[in-house]
DOLUMMI-359696 format. One record per residue (C-alpha): x, y, z; residue in three letters; residue number from 0. Coordinates in pm, 1 decimal. Example, Ala and Ser with C-alpha at 12.3 -4.5 7.8 and 13.67 -1.06 7.14 Angstrom:
! residues 2
x;y;z;r;k
1230.0;-450.0;780.0;ALA;0 $
1367.0;-106.0;714.0;SER;1 $
! end
This chain:
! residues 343
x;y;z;r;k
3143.8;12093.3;3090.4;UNK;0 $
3470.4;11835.6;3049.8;UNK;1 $
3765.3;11951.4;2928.3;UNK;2 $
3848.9;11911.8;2558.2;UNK;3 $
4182.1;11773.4;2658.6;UNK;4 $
4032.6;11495.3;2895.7;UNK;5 $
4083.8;11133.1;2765.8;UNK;6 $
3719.3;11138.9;2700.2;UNK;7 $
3775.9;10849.3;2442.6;UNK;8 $
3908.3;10521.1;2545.5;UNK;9 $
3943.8;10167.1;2436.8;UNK;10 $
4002.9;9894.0;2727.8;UNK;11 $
4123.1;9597.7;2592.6;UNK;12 $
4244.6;9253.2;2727.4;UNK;13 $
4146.9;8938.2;2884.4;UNK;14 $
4122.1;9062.9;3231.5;UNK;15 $
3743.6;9107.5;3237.8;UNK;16 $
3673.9;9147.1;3583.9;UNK;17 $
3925.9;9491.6;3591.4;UNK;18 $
3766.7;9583.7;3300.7;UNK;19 $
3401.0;9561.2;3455.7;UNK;20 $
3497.0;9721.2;3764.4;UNK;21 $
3681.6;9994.6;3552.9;UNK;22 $
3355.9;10057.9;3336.7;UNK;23 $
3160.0;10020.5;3671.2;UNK;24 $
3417.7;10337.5;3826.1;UNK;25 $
3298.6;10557.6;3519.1;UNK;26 $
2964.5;10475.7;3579.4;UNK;27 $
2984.9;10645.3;3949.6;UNK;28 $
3150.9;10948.4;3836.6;UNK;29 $
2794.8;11070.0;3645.6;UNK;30 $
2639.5;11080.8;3996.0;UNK;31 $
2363.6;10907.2;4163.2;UNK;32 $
2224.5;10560.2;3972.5;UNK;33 $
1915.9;10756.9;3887.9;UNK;34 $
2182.9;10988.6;3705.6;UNK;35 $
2392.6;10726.8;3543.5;UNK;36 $
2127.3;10550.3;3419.3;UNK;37 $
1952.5;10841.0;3234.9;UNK;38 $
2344.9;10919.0;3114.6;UNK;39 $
2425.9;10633.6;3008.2;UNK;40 $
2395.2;10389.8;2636.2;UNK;41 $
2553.0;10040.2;2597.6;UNK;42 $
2602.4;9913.6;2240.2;UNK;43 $
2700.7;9592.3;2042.2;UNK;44 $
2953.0;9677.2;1805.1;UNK;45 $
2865.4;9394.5;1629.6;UNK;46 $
2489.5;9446.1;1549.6;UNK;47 $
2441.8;9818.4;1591.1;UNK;48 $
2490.0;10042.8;1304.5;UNK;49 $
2773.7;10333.1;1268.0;UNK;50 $
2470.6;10565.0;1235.8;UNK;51 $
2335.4;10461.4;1589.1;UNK;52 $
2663.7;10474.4;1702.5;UNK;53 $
2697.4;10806.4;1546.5;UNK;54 $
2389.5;10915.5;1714.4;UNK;55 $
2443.5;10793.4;2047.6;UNK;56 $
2754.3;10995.7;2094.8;UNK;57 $
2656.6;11326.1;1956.1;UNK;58 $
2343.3;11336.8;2211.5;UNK;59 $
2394.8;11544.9;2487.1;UNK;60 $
2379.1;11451.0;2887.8;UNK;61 $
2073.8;11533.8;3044.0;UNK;62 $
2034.5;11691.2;3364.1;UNK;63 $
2425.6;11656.2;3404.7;UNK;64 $
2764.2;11747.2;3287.7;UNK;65 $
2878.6;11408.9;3124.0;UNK;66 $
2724.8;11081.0;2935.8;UNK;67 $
2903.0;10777.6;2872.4;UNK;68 $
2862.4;10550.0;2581.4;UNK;69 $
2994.2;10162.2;2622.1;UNK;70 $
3066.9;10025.1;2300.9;UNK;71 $
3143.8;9679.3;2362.6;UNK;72 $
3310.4;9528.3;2092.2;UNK;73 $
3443.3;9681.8;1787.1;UNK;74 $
3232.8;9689.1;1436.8;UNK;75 $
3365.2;9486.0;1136.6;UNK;76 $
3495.7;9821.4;896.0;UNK;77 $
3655.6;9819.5;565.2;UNK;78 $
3811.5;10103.0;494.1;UNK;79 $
3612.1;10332.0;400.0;UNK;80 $
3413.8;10237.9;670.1;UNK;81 $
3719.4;10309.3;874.2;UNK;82 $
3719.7;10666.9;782.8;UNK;83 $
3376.3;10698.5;872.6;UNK;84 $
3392.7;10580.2;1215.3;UNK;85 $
3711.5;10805.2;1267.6;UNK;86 $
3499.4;11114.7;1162.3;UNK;87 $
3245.6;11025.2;1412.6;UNK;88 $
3513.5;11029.2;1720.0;UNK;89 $
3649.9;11327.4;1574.7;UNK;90 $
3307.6;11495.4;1609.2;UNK;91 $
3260.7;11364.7;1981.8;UNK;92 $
3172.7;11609.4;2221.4;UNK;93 $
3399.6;11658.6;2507.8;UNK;94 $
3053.4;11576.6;2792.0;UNK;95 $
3074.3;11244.0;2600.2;UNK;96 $
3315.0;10962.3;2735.7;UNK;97 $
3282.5;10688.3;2500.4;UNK;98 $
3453.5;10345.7;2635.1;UNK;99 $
3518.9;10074.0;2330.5;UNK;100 $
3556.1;9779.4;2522.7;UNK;101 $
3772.4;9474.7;2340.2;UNK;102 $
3822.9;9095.8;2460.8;UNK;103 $
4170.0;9075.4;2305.7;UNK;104 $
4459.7;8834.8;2470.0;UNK;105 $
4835.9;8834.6;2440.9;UNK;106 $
4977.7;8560.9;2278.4;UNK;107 $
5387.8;8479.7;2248.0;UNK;108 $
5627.1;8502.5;1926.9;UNK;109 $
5948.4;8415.6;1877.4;UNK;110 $
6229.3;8663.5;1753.7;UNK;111 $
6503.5;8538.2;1701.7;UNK;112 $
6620.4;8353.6;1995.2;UNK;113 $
6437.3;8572.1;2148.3;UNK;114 $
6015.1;8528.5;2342.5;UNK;115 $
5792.1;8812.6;2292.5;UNK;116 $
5422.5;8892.0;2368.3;UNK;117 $
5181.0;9052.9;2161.8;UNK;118 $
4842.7;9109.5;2169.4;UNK;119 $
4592.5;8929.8;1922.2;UNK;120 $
4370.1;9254.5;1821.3;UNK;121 $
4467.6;9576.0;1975.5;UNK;122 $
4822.8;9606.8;1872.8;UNK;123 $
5036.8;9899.9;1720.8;UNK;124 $
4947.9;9768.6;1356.9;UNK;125 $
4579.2;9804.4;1435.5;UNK;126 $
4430.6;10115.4;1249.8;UNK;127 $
4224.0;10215.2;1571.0;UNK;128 $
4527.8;10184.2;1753.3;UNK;129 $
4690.4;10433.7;1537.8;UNK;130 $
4468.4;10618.7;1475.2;UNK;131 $
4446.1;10708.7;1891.1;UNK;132 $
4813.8;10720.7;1975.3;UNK;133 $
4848.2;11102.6;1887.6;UNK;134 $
4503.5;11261.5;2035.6;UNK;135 $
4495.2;11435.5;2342.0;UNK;136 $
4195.1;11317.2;2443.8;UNK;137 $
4231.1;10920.8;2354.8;UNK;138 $
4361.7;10674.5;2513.6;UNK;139 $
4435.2;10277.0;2513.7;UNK;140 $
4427.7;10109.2;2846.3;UNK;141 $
4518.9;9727.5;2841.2;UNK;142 $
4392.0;9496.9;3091.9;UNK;143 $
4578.5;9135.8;3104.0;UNK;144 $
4556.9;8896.3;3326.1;UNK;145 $
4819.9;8901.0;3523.2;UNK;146 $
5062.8;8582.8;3503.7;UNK;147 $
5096.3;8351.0;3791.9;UNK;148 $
5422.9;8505.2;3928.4;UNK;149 $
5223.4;8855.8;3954.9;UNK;150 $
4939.4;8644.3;4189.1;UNK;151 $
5087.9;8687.7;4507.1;UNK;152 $
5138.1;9117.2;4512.4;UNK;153 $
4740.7;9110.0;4305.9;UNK;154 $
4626.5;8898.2;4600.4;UNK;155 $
4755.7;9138.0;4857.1;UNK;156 $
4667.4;9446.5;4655.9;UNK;157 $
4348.5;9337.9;4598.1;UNK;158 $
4255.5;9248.9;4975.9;UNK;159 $
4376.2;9621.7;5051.8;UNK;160 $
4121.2;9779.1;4817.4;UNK;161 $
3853.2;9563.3;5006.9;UNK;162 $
3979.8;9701.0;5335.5;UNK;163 $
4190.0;9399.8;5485.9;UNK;164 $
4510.9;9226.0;5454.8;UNK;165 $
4640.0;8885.0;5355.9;UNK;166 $
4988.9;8745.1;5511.9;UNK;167 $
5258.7;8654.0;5233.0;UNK;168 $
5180.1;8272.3;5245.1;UNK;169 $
4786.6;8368.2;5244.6;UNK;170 $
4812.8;8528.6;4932.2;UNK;171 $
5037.4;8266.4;4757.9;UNK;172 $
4819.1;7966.4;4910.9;UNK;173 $
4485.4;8112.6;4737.0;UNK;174 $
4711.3;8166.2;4402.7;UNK;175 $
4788.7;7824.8;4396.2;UNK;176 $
4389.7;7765.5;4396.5;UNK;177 $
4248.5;8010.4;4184.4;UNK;178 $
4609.5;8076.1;3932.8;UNK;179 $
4530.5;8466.4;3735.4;UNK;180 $
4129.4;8447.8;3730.3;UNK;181 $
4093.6;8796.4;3875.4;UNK;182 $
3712.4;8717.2;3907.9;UNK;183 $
3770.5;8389.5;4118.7;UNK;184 $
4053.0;8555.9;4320.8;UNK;185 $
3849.3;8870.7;4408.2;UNK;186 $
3538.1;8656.4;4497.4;UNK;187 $
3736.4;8489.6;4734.8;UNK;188 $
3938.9;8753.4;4919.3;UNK;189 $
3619.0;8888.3;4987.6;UNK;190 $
3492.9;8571.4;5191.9;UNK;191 $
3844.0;8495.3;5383.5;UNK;192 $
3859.3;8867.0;5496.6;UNK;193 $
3446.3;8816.0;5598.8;UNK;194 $
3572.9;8555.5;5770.5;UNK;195 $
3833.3;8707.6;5963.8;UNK;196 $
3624.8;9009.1;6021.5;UNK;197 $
3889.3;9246.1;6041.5;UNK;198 $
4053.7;9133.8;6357.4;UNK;199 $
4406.0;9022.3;6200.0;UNK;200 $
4534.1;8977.0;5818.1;UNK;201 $
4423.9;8649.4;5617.1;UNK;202 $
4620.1;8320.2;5680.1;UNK;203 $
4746.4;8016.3;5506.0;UNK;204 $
4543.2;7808.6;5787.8;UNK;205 $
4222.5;8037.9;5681.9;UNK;206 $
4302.4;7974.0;5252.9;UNK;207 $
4322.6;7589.7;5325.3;UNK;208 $
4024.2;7579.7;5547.4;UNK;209 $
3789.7;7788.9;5345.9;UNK;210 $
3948.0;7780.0;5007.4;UNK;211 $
4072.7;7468.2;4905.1;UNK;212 $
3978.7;7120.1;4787.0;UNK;213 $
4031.5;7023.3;5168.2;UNK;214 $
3734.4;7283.3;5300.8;UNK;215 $
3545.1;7354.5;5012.7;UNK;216 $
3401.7;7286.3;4652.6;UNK;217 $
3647.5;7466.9;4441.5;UNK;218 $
3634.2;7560.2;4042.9;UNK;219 $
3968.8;7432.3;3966.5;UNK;220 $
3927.7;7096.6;4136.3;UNK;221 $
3604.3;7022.7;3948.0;UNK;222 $
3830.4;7095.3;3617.4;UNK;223 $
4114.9;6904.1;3715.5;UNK;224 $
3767.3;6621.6;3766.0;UNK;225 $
3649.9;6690.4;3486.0;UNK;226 $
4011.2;6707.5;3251.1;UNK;227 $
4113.4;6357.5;3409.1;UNK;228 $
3810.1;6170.9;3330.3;UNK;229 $
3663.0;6185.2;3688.9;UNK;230 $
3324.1;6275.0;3512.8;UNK;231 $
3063.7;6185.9;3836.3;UNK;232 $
3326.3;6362.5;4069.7;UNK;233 $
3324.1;6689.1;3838.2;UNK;234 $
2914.8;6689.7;3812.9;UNK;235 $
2880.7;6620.6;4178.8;UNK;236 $
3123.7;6949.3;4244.8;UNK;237 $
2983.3;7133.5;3936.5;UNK;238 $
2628.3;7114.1;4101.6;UNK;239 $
2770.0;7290.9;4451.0;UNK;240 $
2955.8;7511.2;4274.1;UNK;241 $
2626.3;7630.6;4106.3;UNK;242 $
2422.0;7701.8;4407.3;UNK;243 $
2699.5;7895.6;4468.7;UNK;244 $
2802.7;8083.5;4171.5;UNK;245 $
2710.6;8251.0;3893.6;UNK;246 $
2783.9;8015.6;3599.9;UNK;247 $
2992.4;8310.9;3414.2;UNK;248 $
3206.3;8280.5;3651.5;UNK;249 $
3265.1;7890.3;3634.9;UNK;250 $
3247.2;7899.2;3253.8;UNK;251 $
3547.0;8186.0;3271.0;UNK;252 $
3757.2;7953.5;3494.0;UNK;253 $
3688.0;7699.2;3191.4;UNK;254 $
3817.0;7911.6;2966.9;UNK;255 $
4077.9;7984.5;3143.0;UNK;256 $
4205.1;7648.4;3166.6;UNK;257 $
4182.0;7573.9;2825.5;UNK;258 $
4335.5;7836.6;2729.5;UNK;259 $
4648.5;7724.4;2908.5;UNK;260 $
4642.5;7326.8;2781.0;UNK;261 $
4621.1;7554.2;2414.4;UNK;262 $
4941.5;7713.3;2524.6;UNK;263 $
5130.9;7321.2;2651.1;UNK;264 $
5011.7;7127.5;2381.3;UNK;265 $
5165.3;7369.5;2114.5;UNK;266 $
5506.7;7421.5;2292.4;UNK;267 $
5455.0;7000.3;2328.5;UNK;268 $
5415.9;7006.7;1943.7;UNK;269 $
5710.1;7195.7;1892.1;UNK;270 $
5960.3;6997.0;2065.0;UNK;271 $
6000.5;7204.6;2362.3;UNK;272 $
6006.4;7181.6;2751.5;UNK;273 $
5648.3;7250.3;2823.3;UNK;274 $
5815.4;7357.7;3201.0;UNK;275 $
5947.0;7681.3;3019.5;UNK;276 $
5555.0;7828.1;3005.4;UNK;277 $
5619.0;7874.8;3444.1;UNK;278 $
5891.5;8119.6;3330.3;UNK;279 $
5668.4;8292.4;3101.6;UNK;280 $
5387.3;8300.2;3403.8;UNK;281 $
5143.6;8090.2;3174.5;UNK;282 $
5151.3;7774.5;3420.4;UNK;283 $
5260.2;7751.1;3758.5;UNK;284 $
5550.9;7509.1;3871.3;UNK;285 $
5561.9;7195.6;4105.2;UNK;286 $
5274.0;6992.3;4139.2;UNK;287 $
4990.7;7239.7;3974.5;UNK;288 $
5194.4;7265.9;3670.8;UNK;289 $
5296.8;6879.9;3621.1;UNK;290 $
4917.3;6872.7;3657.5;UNK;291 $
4822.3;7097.4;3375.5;UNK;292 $
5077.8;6951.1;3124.0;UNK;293 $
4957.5;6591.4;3180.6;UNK;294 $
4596.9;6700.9;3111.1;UNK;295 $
4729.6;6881.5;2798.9;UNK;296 $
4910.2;6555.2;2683.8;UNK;297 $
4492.0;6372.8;2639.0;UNK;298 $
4406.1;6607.7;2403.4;UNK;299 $
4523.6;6663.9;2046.2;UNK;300 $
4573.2;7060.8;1952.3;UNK;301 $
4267.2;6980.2;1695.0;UNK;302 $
4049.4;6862.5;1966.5;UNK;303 $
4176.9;7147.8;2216.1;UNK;304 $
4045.4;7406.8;1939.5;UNK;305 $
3728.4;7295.3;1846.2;UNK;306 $
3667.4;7287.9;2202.5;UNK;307 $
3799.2;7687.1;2285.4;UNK;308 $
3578.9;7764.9;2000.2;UNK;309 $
3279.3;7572.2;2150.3;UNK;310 $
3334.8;7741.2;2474.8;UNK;311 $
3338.3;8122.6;2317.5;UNK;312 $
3019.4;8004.5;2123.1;UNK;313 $
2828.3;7966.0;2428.2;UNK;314 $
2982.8;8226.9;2642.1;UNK;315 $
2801.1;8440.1;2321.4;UNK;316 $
2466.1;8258.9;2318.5;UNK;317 $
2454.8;8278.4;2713.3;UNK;318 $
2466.5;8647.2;2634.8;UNK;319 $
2232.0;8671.6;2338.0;UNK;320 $
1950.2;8430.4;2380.7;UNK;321 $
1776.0;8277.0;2671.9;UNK;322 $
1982.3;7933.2;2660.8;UNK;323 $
2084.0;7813.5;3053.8;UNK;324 $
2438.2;7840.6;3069.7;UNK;325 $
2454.7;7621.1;3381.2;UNK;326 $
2311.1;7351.6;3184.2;UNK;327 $
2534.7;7398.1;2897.3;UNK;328 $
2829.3;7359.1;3148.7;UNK;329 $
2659.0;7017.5;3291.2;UNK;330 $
2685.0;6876.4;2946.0;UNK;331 $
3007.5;6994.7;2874.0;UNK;332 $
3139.5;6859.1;3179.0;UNK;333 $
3002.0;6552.6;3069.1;UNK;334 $
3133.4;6512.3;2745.0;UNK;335 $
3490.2;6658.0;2846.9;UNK;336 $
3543.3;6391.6;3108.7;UNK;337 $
3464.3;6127.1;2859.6;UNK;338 $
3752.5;6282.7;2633.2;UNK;339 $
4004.5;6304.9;2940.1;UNK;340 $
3959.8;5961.7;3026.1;UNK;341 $
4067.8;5873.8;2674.7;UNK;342 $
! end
């Protein structure tokens, strides 16, 4: 059986969602074979399933193995007393459970002082949960951020290690220029550079522009920059290659992405300041790609720039909860985004 002092409870938490998949998938392949994980294995909605089922879940014992895992994806909405409830169930887990809370949470900066600091959104040290978890043995919180642009270059390399290869120095800040923090993106396309070397010598620049970029192939980030600068025909000619290609999650998390950072410019251009002090912080990077980002942040109000996060979280959820084609969702969006960029 697992040891009572094992971090058997966990909540991952951030906005790095491909680290956080691959670190739910490395759980998954510690309860044995597939046949084994899949018998040993639940996957919740915090949001629609009950603290009874919950309850239930992780009280039920592995079978045919030593340990079951429960994936909790997204906390439940508790009051209180609800609260207390919930903690009473992870008090009562056994230790052959390993329960994994997973929460989309991001970082976001505050000023103290003179001073910039980051936070996170959700999972912070005021959270109850949070709290609650810093003293047991057998709990633990693991964030997972994106990293920021300035972090790109060592990821890159890091990352083309764990797949068995190696990118030069230039290679790996060539692709960051192309694909900035979206660990997804980045990881998709390590894999086909170091395909394409086959092992016979590390990654180049050459082999990034050739393969990589706008100059040798349909890539996410140009369509956006299409699609943010009112080239709407240019972003649904690239959008449709980019789908034969690619999942759509994928494209719609580059979206999100992106939008996420024109959030970030327009409300340091609302408050007066240099927009060029976000490449410090790692939220944009500098030169050209940067100039780029804070021009397309300048067509959109911070009104219009929320309503249209919010749109894009509302159909990252439907795309997950009903049978709605996310690829055509992103064709109309594309559509009606370039006609607001070229305003």
């Amino acid at each position: 059986m697992a040891s009572p002092e094992r971090r058997n409870i966990q909540v991952l938490h951030g906005d790095d969602s491909f680290s956080i998949a691959r670190e739910v998938k490395r759980v998954l392949q510690q309860l044995g074979s597939p046949t084994e994980a899949e018998m040993n294995s639940t996957r919740l909605d915090g949001k629609t399933t009950s603290l009874e089922e919950i309850h239930n879940a992780v009280t039920t014992l592995p079978f045919f193995g030593n340990e079951r895992l429960v994936l909790l994806e997204s906390l439940p909405k508790l009051d209180k007393s609800r609260q207390e409830k919930f903690v009473k169930t992870l008090e009562g887990i056994p230790p052959s459970t390993i329960l994994l809370m997973v929460v989309e949470d991001h970082q976001r900066w505050y000023k103290d002082g003179s001073q910039w600091q980051q936070t996170w959104e959700t999972l912070n040290t005021s959270h109850w949960l949070a709290h609650w978890m810093e003293n047991r043995p057998n709990a633990a919180v693991k964030a997972f951020p994106l990293p920021d642009t300035r972090e790109m270059d060592a990821w890159i390399q890091k990352e083309a290690a764990d797949q068995g290869g190696k990118f030069a120095p230039e290679a790996a800040h060539e692709l960051g220029q192309y694909t900035g923090n979206d660990t997804s993106i980045a990881s998709q396309e390590i894999g086909k550079l170091l395909m394409y070397v086959n092992g016979a010598r590390p990654v180049s620049r050459e082999d990034v522009i050739a393969l990589v970029s706008d100059a040798g192939s349909t890539d996410v980030f140009t369509m956006l920059d299409a699609m943010l600068e009112g080239r709407t025909r240019e972003a649904q000619q690239m959008l449709h290659r980019l789908l034969d290609d690619n999942p759509p999650e994928k494209i719609m998390g580059a979206v999100v992405q992106r939008f996420r950072q024109l959030l970030q410019v327009r409300d340091t251009l609302d408050t007066g300041d240099d927009p060029k002090q976000l490449v410090a912080k790692g939220i944009i990077f500098g030169g050209k790609q940067g100039d780029r980002v804070i021009s397309q942040a300048q067509r959109f109000s911070m009104r219009s720039l929320k309503e249209i996060y919010h749109r894009l979280l509302a159909l990252d959820i439907q795309s997950k909860t009903s049978a709605v084609d996310l690829g055509v969702n992103l064709e109309i969006l594309v559509v009606e985004l370039g006609q607001q960029g070229a305003k």
